[in-house]
ZADO-854210 format. One line per field, with one value per atom (N, C-alpha, C, O): atom name; x, y, z. Coordinates in steps of 0.05 Angstrom, whole numbers, always signed. Atoms other than C-alpha are relative to their C-alpha. Example, Ala and Ser with C-alpha at 12.3 -4.5 7.8 and 13.67 -1.06 7.14 Angstrom:
residues 2
name <- c(N / CA / C / O / N / CA / C / O)
x <- c(+18 / +246 / +18 / +39 / -16 / +273 / -15 / -5)
y <- c(-24 / -90 / +24 / +24 / -24 / -21 / +22 / +44)
z <- c(+0 / +156 / +0 / +13 / -1 / +143 / +14 / +18)
This chain:
residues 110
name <- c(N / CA / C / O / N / CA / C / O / N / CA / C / O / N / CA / C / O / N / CA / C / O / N / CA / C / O / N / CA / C / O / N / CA / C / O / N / CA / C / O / N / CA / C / O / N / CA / C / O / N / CA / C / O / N / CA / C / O / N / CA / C / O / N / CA / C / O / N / CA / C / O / N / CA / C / O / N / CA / C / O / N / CA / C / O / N / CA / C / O / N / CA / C / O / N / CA / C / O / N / CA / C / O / N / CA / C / O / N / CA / C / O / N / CA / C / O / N / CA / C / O / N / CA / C / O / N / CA / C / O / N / CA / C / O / N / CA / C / O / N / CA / C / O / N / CA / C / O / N / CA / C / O / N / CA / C / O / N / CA / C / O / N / CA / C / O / N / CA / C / O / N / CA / C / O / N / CA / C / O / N / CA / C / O / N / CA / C / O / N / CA / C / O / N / CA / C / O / N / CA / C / O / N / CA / C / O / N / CA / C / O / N / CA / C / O / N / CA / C / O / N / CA / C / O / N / CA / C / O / N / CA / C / O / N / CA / C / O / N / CA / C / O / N / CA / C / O / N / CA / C / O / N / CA / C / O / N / CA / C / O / N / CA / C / O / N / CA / C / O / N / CA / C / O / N / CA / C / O / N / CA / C / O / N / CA / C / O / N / CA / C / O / N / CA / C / O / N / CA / C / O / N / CA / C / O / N / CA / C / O / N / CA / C / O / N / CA / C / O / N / CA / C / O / N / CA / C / O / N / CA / C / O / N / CA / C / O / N / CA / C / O / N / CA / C / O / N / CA / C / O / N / CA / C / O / N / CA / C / O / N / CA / C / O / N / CA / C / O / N / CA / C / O / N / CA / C / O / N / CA / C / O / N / CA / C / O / N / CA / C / O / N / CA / C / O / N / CA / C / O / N / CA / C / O / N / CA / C / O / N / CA / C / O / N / CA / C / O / N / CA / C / O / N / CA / C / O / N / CA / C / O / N / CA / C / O / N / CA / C / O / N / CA / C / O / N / CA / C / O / N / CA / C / O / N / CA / C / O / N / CA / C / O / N / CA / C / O / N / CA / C / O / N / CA / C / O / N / CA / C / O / N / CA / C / O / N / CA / C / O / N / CA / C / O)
x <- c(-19 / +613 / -2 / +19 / +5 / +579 / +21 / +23 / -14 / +639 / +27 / +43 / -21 / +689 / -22 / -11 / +8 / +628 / -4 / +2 / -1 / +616 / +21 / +16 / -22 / +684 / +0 / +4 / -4 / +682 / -33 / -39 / +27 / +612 / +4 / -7 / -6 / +647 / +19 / +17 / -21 / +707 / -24 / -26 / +11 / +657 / -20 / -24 / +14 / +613 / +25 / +19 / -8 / +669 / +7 / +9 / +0 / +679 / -16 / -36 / +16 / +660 / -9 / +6 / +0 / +610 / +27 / +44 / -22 / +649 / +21 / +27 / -17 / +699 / -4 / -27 / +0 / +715 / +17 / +40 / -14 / +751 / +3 / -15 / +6 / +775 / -5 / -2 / +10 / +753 / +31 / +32 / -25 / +833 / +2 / +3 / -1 / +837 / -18 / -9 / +6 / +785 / +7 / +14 / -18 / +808 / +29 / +38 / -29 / +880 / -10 / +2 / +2 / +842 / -17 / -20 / +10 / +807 / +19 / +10 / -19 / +875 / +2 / +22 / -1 / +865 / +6 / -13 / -11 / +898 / -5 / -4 / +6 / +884 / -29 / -36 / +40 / +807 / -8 / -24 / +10 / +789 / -20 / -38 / +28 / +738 / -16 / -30 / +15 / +711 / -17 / -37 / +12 / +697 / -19 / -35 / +24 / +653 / -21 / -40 / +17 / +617 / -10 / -27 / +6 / +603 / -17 / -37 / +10 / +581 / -24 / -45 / +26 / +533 / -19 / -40 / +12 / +503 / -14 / -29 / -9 / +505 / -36 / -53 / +24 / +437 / -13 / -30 / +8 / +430 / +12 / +20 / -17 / +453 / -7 / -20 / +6 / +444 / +15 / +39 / -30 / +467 / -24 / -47 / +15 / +438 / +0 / +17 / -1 / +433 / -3 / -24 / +0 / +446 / +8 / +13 / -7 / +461 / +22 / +40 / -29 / +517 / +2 / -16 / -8 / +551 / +9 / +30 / -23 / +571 / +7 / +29 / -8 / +565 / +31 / +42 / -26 / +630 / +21 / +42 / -23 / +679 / -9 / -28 / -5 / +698 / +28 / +42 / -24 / +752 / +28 / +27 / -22 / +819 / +4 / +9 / +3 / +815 / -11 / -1 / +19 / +767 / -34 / -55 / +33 / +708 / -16 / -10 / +21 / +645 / -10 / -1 / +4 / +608 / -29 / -45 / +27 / +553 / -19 / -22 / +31 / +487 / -16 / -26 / +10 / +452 / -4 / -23 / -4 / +484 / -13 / -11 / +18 / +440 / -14 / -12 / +27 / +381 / -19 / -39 / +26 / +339 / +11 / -7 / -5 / +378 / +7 / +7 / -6 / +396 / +31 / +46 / -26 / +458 / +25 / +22 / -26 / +532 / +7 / +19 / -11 / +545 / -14 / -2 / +11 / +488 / -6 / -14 / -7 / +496 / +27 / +30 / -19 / +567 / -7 / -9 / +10 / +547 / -16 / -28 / +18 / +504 / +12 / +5 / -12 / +553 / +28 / +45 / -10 / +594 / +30 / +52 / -26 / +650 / -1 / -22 / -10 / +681 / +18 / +37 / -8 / +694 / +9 / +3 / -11 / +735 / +2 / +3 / +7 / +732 / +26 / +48 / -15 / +769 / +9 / -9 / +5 / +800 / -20 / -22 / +18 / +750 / -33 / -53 / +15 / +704 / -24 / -47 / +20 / +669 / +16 / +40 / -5 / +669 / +16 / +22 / -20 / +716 / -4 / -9 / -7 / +720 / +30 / +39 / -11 / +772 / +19 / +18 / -15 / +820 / +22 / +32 / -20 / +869 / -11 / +1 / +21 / +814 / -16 / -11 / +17 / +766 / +5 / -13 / -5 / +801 / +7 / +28 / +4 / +791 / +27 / +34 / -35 / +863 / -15 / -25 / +7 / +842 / +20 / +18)
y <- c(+2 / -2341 / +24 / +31 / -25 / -2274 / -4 / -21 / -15 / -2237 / -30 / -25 / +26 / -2311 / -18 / -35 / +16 / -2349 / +20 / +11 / -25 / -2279 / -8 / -18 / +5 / -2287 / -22 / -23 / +35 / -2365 / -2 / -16 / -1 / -2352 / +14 / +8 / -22 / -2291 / -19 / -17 / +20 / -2351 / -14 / -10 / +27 / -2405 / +14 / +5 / -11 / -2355 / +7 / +13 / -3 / -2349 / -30 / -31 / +14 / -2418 / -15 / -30 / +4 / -2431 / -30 / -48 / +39 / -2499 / -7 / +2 / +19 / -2547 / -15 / -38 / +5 / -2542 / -4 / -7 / +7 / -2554 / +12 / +5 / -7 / -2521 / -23 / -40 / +16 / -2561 / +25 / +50 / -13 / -2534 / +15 / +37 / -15 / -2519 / +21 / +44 / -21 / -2483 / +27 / +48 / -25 / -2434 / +17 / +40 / -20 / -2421 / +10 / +26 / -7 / -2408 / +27 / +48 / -29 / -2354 / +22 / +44 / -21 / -2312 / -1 / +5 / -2 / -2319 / -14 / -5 / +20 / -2371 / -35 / -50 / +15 / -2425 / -28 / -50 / +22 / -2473 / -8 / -22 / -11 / -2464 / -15 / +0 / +7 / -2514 / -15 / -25 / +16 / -2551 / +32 / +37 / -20 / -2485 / +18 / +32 / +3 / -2477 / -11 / +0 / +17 / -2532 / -2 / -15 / -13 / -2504 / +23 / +33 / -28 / -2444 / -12 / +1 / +7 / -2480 / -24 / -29 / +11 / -2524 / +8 / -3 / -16 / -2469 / +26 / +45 / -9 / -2439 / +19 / +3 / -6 / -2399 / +7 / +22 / -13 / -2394 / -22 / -19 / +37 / -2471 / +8 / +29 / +5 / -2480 / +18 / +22 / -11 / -2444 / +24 / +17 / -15 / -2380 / +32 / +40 / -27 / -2310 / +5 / +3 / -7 / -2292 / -32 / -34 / +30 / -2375 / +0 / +13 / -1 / -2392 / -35 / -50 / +20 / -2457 / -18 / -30 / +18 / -2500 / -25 / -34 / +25 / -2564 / -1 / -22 / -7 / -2538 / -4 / -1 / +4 / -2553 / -22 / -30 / +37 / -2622 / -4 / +15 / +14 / -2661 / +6 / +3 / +4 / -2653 / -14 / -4 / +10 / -2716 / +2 / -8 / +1 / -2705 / -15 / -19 / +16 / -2742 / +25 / +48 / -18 / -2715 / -7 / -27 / -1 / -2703 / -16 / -21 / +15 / -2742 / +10 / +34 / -5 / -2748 / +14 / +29 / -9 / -2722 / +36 / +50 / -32 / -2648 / +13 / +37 / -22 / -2624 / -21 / -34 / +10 / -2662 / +17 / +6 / -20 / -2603 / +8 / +19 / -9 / -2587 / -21 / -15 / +23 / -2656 / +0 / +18 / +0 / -2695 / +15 / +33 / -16 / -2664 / -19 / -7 / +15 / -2717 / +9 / +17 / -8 / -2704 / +27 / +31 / -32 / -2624 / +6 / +19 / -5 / -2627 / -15 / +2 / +16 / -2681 / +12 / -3 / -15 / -2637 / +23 / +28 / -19 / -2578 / -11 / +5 / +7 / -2629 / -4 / +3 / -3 / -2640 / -33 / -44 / +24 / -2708 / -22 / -19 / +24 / -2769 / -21 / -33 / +23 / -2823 / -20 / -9 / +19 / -2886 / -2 / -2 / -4 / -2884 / -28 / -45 / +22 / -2944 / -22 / -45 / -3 / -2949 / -8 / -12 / +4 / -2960 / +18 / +15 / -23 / -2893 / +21 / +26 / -34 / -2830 / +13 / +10 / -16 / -2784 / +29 / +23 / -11 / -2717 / -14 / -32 / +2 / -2722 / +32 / +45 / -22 / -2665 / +5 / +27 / -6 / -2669 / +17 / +27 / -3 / -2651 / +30 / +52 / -11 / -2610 / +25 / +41 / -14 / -2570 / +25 / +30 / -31 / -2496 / +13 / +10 / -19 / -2453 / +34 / +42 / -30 / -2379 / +18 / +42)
z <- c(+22 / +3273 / -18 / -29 / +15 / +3234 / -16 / -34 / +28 / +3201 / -3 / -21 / +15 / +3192 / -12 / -25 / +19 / +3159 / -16 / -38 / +22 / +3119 / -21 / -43 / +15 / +3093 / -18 / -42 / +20 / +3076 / -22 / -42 / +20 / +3045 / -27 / -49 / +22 / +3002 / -26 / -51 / +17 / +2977 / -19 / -43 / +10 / +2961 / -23 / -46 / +28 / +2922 / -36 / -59 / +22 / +2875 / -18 / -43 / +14 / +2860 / -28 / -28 / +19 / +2794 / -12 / -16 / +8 / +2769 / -22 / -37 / +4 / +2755 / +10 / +9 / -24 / +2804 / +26 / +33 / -21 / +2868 / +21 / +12 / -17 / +2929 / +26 / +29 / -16 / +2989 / +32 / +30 / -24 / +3069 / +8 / +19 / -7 / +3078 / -17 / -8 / +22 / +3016 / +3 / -5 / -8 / +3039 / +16 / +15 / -26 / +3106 / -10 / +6 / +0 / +3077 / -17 / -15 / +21 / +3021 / +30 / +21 / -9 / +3084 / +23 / +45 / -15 / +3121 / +25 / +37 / -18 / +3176 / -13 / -19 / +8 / +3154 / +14 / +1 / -20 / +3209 / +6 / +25 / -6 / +3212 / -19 / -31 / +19 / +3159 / +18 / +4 / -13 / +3216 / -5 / -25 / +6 / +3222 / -23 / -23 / +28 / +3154 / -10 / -25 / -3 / +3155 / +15 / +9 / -17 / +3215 / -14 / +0 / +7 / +3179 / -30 / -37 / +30 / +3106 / +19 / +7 / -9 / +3154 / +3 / -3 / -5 / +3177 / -25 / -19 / +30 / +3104 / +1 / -7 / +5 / +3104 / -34 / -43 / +25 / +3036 / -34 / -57 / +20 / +3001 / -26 / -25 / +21 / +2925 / -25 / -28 / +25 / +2858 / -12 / -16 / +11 / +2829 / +3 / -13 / -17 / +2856 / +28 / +41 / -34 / +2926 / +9 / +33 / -15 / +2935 / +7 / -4 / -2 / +2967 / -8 / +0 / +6 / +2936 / +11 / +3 / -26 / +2994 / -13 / -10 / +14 / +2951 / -14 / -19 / +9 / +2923 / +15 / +2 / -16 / +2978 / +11 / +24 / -7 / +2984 / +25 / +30 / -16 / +3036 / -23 / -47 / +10 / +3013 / -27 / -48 / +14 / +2982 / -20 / -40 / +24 / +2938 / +9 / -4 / -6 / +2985 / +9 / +11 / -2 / +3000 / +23 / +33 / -22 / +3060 / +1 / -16 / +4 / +3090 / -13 / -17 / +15 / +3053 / +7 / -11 / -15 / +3103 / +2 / +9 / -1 / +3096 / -20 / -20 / +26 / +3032 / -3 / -24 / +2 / +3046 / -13 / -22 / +4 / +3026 / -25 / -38 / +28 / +2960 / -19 / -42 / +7 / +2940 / +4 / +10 / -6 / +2942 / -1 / -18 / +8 / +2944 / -31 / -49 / +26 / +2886 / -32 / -52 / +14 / +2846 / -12 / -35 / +12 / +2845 / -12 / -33 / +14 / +2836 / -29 / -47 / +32 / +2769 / -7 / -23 / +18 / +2746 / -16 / -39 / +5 / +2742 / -16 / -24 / +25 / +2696 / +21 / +11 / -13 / +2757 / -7 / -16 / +14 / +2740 / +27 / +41 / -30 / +2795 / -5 / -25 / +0 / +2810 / +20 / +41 / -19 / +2851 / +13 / +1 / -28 / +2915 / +13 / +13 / -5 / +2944 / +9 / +2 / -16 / +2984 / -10 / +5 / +24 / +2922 / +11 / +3 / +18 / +2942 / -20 / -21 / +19 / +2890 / +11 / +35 / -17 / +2902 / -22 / -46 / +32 / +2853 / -9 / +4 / +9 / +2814 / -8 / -29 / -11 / +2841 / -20 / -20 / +16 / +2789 / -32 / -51 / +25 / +2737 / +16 / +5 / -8 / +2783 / +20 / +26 / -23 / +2834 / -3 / -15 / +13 / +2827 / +13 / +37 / +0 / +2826 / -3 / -24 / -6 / +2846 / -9 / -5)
């Protein structure tokens, strides 16, 4: 994947806390538009998770919806719920009665 997770690594570093991007929304900013699984192949593989210098932000790109990805995927940095709530992003309950962000509030416009 090299130089297309390069790219989606270059987007997601600009998203700023608080917000949120979705996996389509990246692929459409490094011109593949259709590539939003691939996106998520590339932020799994993320060598460099968390928030700070040189980090890349993967917790920042959510589902469309507004859901979050299994638990399982930032085992080593803590939850996707708990980092985004930390960075003050703001959630709402999903039919479904899980969290969801709250995309109308949270969703970063480039």
């Amino acid at each position: 994947m090299g130089a297309f997770a390069e790219e989606v690594y270059a987007v997601v570093c600009r998203i700023p806390p608080g917000t949120v991007a979705t996996y389509g929304q990246i692929a459409t900013a490094i011109g593949k538009p259709h590539s939003a699984r691939f996106v998520g192949y590339a932020l799994h593989a993320n060598p460099r998770p968390g928030v700070g210098e040189g980090r890349i932000p993967c917790h920042r790109v959510v589902f469309k919806d507004g859901s979050l990805c299994r638990p399982e995927v930032f085992a080593g940095i803590g939850s996707q719920l708990e980092l985004l709530a930390d960075e003050g992003v703001l959630f709402i309950e999903g039919d479904d009665g899980e969290l969801r962000v709250d995309m109308e509030h949270c969703h970063w416009q480039e």
